[in-house]
N, C-alpha and C positions, 0 to 999 in steps of 0.2 A: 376489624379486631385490633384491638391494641396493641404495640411490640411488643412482644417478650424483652424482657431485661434478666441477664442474670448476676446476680449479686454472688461475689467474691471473698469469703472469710477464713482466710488461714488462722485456724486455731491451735497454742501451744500454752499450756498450765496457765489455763484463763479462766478454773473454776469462780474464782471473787468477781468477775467481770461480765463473762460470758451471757447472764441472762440478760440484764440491761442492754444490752446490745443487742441480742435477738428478738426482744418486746420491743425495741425500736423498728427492727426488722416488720413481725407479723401484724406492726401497726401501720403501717404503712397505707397510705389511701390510696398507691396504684396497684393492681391488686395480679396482673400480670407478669408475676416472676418467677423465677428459679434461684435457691440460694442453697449455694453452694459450700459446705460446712467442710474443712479439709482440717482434720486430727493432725497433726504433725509431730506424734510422737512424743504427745503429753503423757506424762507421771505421776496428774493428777485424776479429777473427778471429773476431767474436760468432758469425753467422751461420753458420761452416761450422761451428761446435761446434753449435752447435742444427740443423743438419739430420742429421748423424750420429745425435743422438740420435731425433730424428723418424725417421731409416729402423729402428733397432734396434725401436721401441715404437712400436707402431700404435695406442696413445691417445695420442701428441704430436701436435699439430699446430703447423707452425712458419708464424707468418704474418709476410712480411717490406712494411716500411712504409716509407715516407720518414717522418723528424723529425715528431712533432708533440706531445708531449710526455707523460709520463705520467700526466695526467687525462685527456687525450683517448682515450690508449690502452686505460687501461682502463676508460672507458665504453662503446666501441666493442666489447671484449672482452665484458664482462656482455651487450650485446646477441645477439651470437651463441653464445655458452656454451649447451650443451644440455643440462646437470646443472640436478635438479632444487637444488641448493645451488651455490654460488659460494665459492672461498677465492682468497686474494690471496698470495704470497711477494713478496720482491724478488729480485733476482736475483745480491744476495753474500750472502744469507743462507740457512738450510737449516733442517730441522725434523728431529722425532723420527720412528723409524718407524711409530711408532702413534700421529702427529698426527692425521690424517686420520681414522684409525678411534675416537679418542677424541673430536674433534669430533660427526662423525657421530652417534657414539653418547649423545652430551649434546642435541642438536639435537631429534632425535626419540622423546628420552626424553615431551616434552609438546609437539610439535609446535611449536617455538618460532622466532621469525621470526630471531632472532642469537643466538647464544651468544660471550661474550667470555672468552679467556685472558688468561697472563702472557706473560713471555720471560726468557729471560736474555743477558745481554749476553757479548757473547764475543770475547776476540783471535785471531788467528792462530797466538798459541799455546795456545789453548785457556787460558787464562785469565780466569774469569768475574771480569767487570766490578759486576756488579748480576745480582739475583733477582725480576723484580717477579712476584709472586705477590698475586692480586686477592683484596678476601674481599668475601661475597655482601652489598654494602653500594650502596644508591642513587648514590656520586656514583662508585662502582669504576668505572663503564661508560667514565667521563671521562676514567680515566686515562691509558689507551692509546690512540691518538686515530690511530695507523695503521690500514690494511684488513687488516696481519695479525694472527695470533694472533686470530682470530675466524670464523667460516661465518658465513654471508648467505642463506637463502632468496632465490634470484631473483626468484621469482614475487612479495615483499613490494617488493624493491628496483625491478623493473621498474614495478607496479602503481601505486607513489609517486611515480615521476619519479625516484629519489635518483640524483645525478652528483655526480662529483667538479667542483669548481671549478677553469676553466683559469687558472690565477693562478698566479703564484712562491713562494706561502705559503701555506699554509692548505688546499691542496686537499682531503684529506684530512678534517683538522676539519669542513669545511662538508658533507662526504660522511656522514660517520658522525654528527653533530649534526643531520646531517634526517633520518637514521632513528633515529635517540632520537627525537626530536618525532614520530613516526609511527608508532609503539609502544612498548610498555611490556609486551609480550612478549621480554621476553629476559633467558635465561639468563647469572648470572658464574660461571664456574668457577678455580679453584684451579690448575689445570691449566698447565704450563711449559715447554710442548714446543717451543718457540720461539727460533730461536737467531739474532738479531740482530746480525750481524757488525759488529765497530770494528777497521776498518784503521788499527794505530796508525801507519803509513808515511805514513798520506792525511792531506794538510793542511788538508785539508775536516774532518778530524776534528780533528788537534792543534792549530788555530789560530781564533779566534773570528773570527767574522765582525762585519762593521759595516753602518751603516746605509745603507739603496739609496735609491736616489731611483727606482728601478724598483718596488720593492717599498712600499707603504700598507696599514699594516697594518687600518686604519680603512674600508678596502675591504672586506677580509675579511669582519671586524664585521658591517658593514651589510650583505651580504648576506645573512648570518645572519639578521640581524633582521628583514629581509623574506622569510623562508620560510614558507609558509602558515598553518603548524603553531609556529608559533614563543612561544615566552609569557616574559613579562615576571618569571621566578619568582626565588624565594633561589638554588634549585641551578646554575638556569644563571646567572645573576647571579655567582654564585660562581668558575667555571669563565673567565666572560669576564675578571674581575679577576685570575684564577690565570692566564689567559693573556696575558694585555695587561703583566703583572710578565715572566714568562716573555720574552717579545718583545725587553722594556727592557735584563733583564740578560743575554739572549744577543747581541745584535744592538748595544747599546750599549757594550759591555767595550771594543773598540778605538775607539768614537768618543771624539769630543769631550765635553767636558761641558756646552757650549754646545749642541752636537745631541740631545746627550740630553735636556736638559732640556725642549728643543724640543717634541722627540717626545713624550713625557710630556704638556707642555701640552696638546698637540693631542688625545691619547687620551683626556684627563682632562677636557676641553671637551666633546669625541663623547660619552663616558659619562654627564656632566652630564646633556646637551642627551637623551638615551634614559632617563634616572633609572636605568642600572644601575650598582649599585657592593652589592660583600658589607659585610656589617655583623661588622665583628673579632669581635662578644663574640658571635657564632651562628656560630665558626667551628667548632668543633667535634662543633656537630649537623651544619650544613650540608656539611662536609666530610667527616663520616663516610665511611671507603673509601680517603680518599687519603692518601697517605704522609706519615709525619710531617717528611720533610724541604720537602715540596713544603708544605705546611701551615703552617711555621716561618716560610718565606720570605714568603708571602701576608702572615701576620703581622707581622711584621717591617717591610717594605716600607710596609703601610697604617699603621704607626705614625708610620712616618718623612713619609710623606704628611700626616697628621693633626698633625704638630709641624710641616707648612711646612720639613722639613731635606731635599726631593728635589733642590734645587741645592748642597746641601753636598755631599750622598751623592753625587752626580753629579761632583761634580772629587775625591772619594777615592774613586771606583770605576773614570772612564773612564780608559783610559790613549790615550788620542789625541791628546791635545794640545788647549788651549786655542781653535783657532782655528775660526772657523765654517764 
């Protein structure tokens, strides 16, 4: 018999999305699952779409929550998933019909604890945005840093402790960065059966965000760096510097450049005080896998670092005004 897999969808006010996503689901040509529908204390019409589908398919099961947010939800999920593997979707996005059975079918080619895909980016009018297609290169694993477009052995993830972090950033990252440090059994496939929904309506997407005083990114960080398994090496080195860039130019575009700079200092002081920082002229071994636009920027950025130009860059980049 085939393995069970169970499929992972934390749902919160996802009425406009939610069916697309589950017709991707009960279309699926492997037909051995469990999916797991978790309420998280939606306010809209989430709930009766998801039990509809729980009474049609007697592999749904719809579990309804009060709020607690989507780490908690889904580590509570992996605890009770009865599939010998774990996959994660979200819940505006949808997959191919032979996600599941291509996964599967890479997982247990060498009994492998993760196998990672691509995705492609998609609008509402089917419009693809981006293609990320992985090649089988050491730092490829880094590059998609969500729980989808990837299977999970449970039995590796429960075994390890691996949870997501209940944080406003990062959860995610800190999730799949402890099981990279926990094996070095996993497969990258090629494979793009992933389709990552960008509601160009939602101004969570068309509009950049700025910096929170909720949010420290240097929180994240450091818990990273206190994971059991954790090592002081080029590629993760590499990854934190590609991330901590990442951070500055998504989260600092509408600040200030006095906050930016800010920010910067502080990350740039953390990283000191840990000695991690990539080295530009070993970026192209160490980066092996990653794209070359993500690659350019890393570059780019540590020159401007390295010439002392991060508070010029900062008032011809932020557009937020001047003021602290």
């Amino acid at each position: 018999m085939k393995s069970l897999v169970t499929v992972i969808i934390p749902v919160y006010n996802a009425e406009e999305d939610i069916n697309r996503c589950l017709e991707s689901i009960v279309n699926q040509d492997y037909k051995n699952i469990e999916v797991l529908l978790i309420n998280d204390g939606s306010h809209d019409n989430s709930l009766n779409i998801l039990k509809e589908y729980e009474k049609n398919y007697k592999y749904i099961k719809v579990i309804d929550q009060k709020n607690i947010g989507v780490a908690r939800t889904r580590n509570n999920a992996v605890k009770i998933a009865k599939g010998k593997y774990v996959m994660f979707v979200d819940n505006d996005d949808y997959i191919d019909s032979n996600y599941i059975s291509t996964y599967i079918n890479e997982i247990e080619k060498e009994d492998y604890d993760i196998v990672i895909g691509g995705y492609i980016r998609i609008t509402e009018d089917k419009k693809i945005l981006k293609k990320e297609q992985l090649s089988n290169e050491p730092f490829s694993k880094f590059v998609i840093m969500a729980p989808w477009a990837k299977i999970y052995k449970r039995d590796f993830i429960i075994k390890n402790n691996i949870k997501f972090l209940d944080y406003k950033i990062g959860e995610d990252v800190y999730f799949n960065i402890n099981a990279y440090f926990n094996t070095d059994n996993i497969k990258i496939t090629n494979y793009t059966g992933y389709y990552w929904f960008y509601n160009t309506k939602s101004v969570s997407n068309t509009k950049q965000k700025s910096f929170s005083n909720n949010i420290d990114i240097i929180y994240l960080l450091d818990k990273i760096t206190k994971l059991d398994k954790y090592k002081n090496n080029k590629i993760n080195n590499y990854y934190f510097t590609r991330y901590y860039i990442w951070f500055l130019l998504f989260a600092g575009k509408n600040s200030s450049p006095d906050k930016f700079y800010n920010e910067y200092k502080k990350i740039s002081t953390w990283l000191k005080k840990k000695q991690i920082r990539a080295n530009s002229r070993l970026l192209s071994k160490i980066s092996k896998g990653d794209n070359l636009k993500n690659k350019m920027i890393v570059l780019i950025f540590r020159v401007i670092e390295k010439l002392h130009l991060v508070k010029l860059f900062a008032k011809l980049y932020c557009k937020g005004g001047s003021s602290k």
